[in-house]
C-alpha positions as CSV (number, residue, x, y, z in Angstrom):
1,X,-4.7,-21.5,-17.9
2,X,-4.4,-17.8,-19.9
3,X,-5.1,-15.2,-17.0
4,X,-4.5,-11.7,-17.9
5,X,-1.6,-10.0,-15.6
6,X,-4.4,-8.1,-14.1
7,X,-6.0,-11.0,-12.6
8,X,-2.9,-11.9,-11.2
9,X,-2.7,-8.8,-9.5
10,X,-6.0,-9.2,-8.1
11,X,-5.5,-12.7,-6.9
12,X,-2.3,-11.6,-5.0
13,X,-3.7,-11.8,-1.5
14,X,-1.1,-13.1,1.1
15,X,-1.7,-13.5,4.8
16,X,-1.5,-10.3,6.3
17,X,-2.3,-9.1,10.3
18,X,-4.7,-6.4,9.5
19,X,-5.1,-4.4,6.7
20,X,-6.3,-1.0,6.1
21,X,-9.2,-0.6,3.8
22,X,-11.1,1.8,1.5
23,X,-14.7,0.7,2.0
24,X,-17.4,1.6,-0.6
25,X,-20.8,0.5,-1.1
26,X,-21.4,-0.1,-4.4
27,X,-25.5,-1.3,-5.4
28,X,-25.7,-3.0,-2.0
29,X,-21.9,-4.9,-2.4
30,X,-19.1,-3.2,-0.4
31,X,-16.2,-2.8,-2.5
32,X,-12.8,-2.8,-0.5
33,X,-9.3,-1.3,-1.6
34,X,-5.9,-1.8,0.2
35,X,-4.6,1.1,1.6
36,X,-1.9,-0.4,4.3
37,X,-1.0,-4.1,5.7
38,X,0.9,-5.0,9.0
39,X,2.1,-7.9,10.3
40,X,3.1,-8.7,13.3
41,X,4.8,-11.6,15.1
42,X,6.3,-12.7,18.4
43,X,9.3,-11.0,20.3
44,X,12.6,-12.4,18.3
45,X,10.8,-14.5,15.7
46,X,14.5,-15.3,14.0
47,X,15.9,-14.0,11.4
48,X,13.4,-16.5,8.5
49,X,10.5,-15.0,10.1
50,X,11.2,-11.5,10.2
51,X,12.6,-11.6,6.5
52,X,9.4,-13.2,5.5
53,X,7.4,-11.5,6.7
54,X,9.2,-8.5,5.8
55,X,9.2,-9.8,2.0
56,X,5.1,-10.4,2.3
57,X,4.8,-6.8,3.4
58,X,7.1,-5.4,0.2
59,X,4.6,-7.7,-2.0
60,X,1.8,-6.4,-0.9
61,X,2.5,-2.4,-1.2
62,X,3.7,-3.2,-4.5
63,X,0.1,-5.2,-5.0
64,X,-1.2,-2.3,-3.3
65,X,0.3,0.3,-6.0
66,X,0.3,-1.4,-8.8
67,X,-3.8,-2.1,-8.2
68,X,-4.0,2.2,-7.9
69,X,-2.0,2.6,-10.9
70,X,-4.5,0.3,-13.0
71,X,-7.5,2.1,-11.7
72,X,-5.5,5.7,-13.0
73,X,-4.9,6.7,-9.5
74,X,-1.5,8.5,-9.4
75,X,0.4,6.8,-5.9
76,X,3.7,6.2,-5.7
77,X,4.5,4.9,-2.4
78,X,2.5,3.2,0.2
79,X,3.5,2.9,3.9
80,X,2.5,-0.4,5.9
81,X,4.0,-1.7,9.7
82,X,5.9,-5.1,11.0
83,X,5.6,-5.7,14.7
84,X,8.1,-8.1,16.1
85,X,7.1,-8.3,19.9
86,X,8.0,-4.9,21.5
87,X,9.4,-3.6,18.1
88,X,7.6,-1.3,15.8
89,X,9.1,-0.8,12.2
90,X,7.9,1.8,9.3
91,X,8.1,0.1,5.9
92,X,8.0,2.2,2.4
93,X,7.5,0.7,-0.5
94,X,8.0,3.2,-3.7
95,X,7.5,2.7,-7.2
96,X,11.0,4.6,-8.2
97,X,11.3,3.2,-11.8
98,X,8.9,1.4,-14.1
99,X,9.2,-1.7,-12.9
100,X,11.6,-1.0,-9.9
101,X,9.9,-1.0,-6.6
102,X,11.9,0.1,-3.5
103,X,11.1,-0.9,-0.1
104,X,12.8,1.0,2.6
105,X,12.8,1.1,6.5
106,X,11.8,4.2,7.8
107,X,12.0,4.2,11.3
108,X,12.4,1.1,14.0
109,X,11.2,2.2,17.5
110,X,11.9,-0.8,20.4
111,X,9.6,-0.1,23.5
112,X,11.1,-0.8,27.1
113,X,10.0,-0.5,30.4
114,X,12.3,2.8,30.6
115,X,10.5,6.2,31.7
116,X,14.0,7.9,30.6
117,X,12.9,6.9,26.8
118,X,10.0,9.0,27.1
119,X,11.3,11.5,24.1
120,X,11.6,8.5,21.9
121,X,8.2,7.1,22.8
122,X,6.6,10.6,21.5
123,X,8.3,10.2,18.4
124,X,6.8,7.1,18.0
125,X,3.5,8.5,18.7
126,X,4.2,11.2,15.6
127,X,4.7,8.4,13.7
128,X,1.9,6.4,14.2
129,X,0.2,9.8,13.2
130,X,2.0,10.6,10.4
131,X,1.5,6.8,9.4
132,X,-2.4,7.2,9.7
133,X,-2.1,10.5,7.9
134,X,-0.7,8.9,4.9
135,X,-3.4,6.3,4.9
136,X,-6.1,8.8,5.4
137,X,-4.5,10.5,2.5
138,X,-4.3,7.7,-0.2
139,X,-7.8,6.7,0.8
140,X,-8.9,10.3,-0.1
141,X,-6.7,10.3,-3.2
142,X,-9.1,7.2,-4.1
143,X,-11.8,8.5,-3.1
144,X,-11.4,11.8,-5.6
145,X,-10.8,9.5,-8.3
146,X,-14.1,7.7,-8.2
147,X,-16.1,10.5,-7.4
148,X,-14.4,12.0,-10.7
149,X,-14.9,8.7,-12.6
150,X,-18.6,9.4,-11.6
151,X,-19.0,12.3,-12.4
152,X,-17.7,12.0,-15.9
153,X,-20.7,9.3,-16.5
154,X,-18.3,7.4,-18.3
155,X,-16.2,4.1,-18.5
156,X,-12.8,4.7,-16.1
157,X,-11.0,3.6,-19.2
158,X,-10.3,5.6,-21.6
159,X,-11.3,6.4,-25.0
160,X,-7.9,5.5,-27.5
161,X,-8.1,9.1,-29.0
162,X,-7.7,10.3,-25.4
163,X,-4.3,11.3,-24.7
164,X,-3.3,11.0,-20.9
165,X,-0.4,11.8,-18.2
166,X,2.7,9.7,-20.1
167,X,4.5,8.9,-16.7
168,X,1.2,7.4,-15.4
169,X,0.6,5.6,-19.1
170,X,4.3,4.2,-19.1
171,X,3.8,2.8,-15.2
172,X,0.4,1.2,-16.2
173,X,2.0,-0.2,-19.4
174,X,4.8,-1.7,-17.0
175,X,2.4,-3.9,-15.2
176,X,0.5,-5.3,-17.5
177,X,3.7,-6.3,-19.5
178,X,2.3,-4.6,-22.8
């Protein structure tokens, strides 16, 4: 079967926990965009399970950016969380390169029954925060860009005599193999 790499990126659903979503209405049809994914799992789920389903969670932020990119929305890195029992872990995944997505631990918090901990416990709490932040943030970023792409009253791709941001060209142009 001839599928476009477009569709493929589309179709690239794994099983996540939860996800985070951009929901529009669109003529009566809700139309949903990633914005995060977590995954969680039990307390010590060896080490198979943990790099699983730390390698589902890099595929879907790159999913995740590469599905901005093709709409023109300029993203770079999205932010998503694996939960392992007691253990809460911050993953970045950043488009560095053309091509070259990074994914990076940002910070790894492991909750005890400790009151002595309580310092680290509010920098977890700024975390989640900033986490939501950054979600709030990208889904605004979205949201911009279609209220611009409407207001325009035209097609969101562009005309061939229109000549756009080269960085964000060369990144789309990546994807789709072209």
């Amino acid at each position: 079967m001839n599928r476009l790499k477009c569709d493929i990126i589309s179709d690239a659903r794994l099983k996540v926990d939860m996800r985070i979503l951009n929901d529009k209405t669109k003529q009566r049809y809700n139309v949903e965009s990633d914005i995060s994914v977590m995954k969680a799992s039990d307390e010590y789920p060896g080490d198979a399970k943990f790099i699983s389903d730390r390698c589902k969670l890099s595929i879907e932020n790159k999913t995740t950016i590469d599905r901005f990119l093709l709409d023109s929305v300029k993203i770079k890195s999205v932010e998503s969380l694996q939960i392992s029992g007691l253990e809460v872990f911050f993953i970045n995944t950043c488009l560095e390169e053309p091509g070259l997505y990074v994914t990076t631990e940002l910070n790894h918090y492991k909750v005890d029954k400790a009151v002595k901990n309580f310092g680290k416990y509010m920098n977890l709490a700024i975390d989640f925060l900033c986490f939501r932040d950054e979600c709030v943030s990208i889904s605004n970023n979205y949201d911009e860009h279609l209220i611009t792409a409407k207001n325009k009253k035209k097609s969101n791709k562009r005309p061939i005599d229109n000549i756009m941001d080269g960085e964000l060209t060369m990144k789309q142009e990546s994807i789709r193999g072209t």
